[in-house]
N, CA, C and O of each residue as an XYZ file, in Angstrom:
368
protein
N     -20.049     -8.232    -14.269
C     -18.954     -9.131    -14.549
C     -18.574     -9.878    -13.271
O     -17.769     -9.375    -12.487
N     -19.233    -11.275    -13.004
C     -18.824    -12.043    -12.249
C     -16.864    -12.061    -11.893
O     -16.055    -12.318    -12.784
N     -16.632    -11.872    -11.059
C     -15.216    -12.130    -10.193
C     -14.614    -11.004    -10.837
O     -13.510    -11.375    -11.237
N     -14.777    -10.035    -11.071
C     -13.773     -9.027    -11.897
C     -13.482     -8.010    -10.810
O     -14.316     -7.390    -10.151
N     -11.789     -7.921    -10.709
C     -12.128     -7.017     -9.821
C     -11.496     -5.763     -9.761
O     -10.548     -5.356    -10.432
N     -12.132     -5.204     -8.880
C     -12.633     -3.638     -8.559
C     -11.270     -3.089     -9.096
O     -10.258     -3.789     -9.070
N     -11.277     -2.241     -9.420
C     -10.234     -0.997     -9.998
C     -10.075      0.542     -9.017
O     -10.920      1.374     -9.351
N      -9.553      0.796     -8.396
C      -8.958      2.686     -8.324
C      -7.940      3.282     -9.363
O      -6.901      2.700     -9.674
N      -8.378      4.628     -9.927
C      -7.509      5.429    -10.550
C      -7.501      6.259     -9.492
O      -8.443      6.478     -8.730
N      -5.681      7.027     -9.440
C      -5.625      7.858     -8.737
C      -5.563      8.866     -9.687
O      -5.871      8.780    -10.876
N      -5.030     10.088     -8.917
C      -4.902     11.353     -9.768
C      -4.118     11.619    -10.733
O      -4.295     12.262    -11.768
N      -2.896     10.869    -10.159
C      -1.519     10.783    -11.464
C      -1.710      9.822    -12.411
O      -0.979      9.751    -13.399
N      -3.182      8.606    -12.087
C      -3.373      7.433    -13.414
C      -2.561      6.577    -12.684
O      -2.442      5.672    -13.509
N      -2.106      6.328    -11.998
C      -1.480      5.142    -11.214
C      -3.079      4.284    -11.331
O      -4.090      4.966    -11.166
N      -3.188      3.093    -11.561
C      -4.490      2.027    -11.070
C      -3.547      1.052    -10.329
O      -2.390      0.651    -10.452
N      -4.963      0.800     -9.213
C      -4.496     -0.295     -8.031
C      -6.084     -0.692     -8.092
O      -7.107     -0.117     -8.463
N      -5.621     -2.536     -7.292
C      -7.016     -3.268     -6.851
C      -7.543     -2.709     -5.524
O      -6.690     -2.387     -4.696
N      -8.505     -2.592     -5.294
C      -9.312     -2.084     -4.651
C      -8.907     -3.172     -3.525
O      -8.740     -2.808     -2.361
N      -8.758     -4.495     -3.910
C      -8.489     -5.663     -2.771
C      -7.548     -5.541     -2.015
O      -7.564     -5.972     -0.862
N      -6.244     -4.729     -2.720
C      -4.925     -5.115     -2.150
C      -5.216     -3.621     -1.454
O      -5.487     -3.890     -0.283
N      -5.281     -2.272     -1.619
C      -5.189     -1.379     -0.616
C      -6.644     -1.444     -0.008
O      -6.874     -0.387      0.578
N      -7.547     -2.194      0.043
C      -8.193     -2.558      1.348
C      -7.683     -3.308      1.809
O      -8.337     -3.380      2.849
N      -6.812     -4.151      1.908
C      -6.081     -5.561      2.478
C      -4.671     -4.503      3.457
O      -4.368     -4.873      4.591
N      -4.234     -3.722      3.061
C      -3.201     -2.601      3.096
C      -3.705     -2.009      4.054
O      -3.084     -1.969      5.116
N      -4.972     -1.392      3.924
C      -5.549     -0.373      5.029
C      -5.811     -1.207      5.767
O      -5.333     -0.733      6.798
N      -6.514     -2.772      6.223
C      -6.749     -2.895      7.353
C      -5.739     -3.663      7.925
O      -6.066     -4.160      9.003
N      -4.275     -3.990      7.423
C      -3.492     -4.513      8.223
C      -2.669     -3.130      9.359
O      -2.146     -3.199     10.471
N      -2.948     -1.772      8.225
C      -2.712     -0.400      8.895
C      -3.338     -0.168     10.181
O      -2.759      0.157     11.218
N      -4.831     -0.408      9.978
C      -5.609     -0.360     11.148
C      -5.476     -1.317     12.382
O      -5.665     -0.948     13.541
N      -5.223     -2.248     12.106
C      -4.807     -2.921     13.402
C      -3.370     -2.537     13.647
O      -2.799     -3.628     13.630
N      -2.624     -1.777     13.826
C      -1.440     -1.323     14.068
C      -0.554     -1.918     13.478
O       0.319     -2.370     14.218
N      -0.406     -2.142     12.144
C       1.015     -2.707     11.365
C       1.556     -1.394     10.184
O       0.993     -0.877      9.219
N       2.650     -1.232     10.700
C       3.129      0.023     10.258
C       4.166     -0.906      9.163
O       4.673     -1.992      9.443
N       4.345     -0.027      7.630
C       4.611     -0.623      6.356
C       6.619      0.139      6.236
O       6.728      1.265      5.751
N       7.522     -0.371      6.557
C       8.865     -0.212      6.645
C       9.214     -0.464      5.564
O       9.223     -1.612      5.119
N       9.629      0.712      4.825
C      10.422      0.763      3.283
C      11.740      0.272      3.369
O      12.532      0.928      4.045
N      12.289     -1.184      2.581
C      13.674     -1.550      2.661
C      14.693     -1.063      1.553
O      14.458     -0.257      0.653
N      15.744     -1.656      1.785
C      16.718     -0.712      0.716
C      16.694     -1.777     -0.452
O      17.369     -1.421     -1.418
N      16.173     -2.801     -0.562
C      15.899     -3.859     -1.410
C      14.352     -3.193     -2.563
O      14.289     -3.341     -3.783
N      13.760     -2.798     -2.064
C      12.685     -1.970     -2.668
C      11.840     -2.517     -2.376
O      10.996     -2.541     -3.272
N      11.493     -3.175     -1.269
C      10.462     -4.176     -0.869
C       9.747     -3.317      0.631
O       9.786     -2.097      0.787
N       9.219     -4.157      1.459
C       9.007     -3.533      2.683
C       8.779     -4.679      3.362
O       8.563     -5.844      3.027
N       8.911     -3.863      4.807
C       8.579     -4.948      5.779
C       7.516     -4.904      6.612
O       7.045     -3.769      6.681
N       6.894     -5.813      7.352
C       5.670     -5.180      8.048
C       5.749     -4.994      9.691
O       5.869     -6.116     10.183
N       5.721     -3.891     10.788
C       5.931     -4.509     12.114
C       4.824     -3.912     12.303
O       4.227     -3.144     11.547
N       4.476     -4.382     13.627
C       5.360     -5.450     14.554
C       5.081     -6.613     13.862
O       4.124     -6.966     13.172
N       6.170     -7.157     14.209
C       6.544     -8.732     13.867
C       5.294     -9.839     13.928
O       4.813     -9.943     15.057
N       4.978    -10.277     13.396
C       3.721    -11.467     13.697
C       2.126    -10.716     13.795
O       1.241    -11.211     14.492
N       1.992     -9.866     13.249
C       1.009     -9.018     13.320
C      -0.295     -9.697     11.693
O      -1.511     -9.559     11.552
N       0.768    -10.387     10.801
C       0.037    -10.916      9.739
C      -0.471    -11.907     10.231
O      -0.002    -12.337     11.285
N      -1.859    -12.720      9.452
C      -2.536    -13.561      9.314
C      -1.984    -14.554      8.132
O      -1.436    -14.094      7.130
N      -2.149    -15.748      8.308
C      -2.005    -17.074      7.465
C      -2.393    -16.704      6.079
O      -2.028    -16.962      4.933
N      -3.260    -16.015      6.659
C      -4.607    -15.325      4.991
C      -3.801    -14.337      4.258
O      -3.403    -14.462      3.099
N      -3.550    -13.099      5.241
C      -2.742    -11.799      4.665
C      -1.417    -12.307      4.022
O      -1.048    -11.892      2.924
N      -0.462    -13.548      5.009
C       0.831    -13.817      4.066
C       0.422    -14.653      2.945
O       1.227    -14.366      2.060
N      -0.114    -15.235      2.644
C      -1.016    -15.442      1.412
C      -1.319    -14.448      0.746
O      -0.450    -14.009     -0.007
N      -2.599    -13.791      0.800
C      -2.726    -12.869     -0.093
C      -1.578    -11.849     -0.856
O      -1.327    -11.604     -2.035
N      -1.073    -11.437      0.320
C       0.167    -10.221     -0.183
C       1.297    -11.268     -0.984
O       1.827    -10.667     -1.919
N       1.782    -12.682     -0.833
C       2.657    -12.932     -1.660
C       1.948    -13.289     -2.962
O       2.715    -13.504     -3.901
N       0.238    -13.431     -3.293
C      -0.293    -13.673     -4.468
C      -0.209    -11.960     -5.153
O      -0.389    -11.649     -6.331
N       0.077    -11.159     -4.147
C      -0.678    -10.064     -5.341
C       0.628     -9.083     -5.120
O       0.446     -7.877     -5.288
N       1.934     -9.553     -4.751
C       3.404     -8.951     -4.248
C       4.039     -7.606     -4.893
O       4.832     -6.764     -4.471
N       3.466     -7.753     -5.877
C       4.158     -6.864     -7.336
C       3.549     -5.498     -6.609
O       4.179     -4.647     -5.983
N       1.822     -5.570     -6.949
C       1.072     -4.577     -6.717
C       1.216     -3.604     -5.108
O       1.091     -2.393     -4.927
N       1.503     -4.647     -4.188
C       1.555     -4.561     -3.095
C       2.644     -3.738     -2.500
O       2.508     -2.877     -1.631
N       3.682     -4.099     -3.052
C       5.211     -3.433     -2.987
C       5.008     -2.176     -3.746
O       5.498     -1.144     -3.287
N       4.396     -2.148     -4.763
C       4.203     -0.637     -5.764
C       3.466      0.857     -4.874
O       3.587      2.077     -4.765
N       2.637     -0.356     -4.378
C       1.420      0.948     -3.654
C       2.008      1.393     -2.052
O       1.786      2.368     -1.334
N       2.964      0.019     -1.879
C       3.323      0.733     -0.182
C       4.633      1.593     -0.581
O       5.091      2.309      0.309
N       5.351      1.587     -1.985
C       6.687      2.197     -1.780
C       5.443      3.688     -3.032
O       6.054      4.558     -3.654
N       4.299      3.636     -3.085
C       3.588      4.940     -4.261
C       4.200      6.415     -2.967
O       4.607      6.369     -1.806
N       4.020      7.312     -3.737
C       4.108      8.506     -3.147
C       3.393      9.399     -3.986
O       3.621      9.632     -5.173
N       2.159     10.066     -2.978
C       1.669     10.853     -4.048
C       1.838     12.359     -4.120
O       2.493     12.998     -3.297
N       1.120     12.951     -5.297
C       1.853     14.542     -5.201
C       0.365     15.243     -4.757
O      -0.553     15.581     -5.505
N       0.450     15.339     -3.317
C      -0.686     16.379     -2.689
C      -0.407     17.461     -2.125
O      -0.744     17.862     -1.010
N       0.633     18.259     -3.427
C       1.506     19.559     -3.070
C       0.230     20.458     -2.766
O      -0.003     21.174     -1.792
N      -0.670     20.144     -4.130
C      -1.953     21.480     -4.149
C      -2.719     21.143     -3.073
O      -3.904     21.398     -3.289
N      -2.537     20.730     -2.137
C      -3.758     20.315     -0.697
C      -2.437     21.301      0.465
O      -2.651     22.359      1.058
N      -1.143     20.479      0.457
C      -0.123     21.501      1.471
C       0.557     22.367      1.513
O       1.007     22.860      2.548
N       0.796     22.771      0.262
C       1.471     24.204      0.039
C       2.842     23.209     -0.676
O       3.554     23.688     -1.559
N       2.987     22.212     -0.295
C       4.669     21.798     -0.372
C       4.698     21.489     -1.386
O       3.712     20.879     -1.798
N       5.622     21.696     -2.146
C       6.217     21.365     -3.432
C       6.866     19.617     -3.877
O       7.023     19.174     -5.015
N       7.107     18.991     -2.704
C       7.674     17.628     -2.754
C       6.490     16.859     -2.440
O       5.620     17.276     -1.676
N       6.447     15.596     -3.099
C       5.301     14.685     -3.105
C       5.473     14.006     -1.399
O       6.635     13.903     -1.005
N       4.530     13.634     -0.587
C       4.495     13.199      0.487
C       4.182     11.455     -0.007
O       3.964     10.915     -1.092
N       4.306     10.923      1.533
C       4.378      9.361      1.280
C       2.680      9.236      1.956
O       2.147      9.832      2.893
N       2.198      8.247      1.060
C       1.102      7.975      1.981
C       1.298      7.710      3.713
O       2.400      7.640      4.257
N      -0.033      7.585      4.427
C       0.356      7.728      5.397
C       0.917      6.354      5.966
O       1.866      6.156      6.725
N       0.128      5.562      5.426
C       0.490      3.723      5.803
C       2.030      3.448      5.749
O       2.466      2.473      6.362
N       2.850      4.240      5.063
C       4.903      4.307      4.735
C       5.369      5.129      5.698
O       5.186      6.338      5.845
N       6.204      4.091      6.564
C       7.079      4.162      7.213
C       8.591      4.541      6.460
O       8.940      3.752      5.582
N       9.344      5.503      6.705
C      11.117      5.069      5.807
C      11.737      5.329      7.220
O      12.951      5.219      7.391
């Protein structure tokens, strides 16, 4: 299927594009840490760390983007802990 794109299921059935948390992980990797706001949105620092491309992309795909940086998943059975942890890319 020409342009169709890629899918992840996680464990809880949450689905995300494969585009937007690769787009996610490598703004992570170059050191941009993902700041949860009280608006339910996030912010990205350091400041000016996005590309022309990335503020583009992330306001085309915003919904998804905001979902997966505010997701928390439950990897109690990996730490013993009973409360769901935040991925690691979420800052609060």
């Amino acid at each position: 299927m020409a342009g169709a794109s890629k899918l992840i299921t996680f464990r809880d059935g949450t689905v995300a594009s494969l585009a937007v948390l690769e787009r996610l992980w490598a703004i992570e990797a170059r050191g941009g840490v993902f700041v949860l706001t009280d608006n339910g949105g996030y912010d990205i620092e350091p400041e000016g760390l996005l590309t022309a491309n990335e503020r583009v992309f992330l306001l085309e795909h915003r919904e998804e983007a905001r979902r997966l940086v505010r997701y928390e998943a439950d990897d109690s059975h990996l730490t013993g802990q009973t409360a769901p942890e935040s991925l690691p890319f979420v800052s609060s």
